[in-house]
C-alpha positions as CSV (number, residue, x, y, z in Angstrom):
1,X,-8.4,0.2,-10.3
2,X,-6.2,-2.5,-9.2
3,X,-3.5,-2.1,-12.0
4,X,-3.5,1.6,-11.7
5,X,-2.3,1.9,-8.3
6,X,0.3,-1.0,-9.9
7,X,1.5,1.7,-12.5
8,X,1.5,3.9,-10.5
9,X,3.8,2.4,-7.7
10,X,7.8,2.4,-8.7
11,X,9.4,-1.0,-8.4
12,X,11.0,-1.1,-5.0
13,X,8.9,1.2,-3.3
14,X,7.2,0.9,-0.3
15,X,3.5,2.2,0.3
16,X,0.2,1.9,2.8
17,X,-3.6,1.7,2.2
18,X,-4.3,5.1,4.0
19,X,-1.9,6.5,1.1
20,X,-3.4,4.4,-1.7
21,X,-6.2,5.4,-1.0
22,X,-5.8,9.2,-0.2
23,X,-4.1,9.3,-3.9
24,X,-7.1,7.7,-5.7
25,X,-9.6,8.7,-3.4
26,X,-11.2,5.7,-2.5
27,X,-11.5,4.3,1.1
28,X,-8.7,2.7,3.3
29,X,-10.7,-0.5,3.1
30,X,-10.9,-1.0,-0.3
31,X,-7.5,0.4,-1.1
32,X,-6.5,-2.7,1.7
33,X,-8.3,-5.4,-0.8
34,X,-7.2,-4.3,-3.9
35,X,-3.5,-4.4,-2.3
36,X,-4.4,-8.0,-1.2
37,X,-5.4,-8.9,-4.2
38,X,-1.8,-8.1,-6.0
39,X,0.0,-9.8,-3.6
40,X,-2.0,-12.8,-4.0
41,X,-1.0,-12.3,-7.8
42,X,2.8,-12.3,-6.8
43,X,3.2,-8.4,-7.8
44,X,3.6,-7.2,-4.2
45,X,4.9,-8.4,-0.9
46,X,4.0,-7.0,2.4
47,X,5.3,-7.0,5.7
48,X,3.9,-5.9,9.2
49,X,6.6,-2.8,10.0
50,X,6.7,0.1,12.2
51,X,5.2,3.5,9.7
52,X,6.7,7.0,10.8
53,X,5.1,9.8,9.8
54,X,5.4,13.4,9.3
55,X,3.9,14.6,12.7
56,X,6.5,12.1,14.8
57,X,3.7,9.4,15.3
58,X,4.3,5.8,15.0
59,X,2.1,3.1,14.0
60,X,2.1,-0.7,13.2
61,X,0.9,-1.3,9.5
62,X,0.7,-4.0,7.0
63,X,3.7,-2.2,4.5
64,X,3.3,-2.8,0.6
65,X,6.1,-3.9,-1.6
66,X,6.3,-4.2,-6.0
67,X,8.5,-6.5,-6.9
């Protein structure tokens, strides 16, 4: 599953666990550990940054990188 949401991320782009895991329908959590578990590989970076989102709200998350 891990390498899937890999592929399927573009190499620059920047994603979340609640949209990992709403795309492959699996829960936040577990979308959270397999995220962790590429950037202990070196394939992503993350960062703690501010998240927009569509209905105006504003959240600090934990914001996923591929390199």
């Amino acid at each position: 599953m891990k390498y899937q949401i890999l592929k399927a991320l573009k190499k620059g782009q920047r994603t979340i666990s609640s949209k990992v895991a709403k795309s492959f329908s699996i829960s936040r959590r577990k979308a959270l550990e397999h995220l962790s578990i590429l950037e202990e590989e070196g394939l992503l970076s993350s960062e703690m940054d501010i998240c927009r989102f569509p209905s105006g709200s504003r959240s600090k998350a934990r914001v996923f990188k591929k390199i």
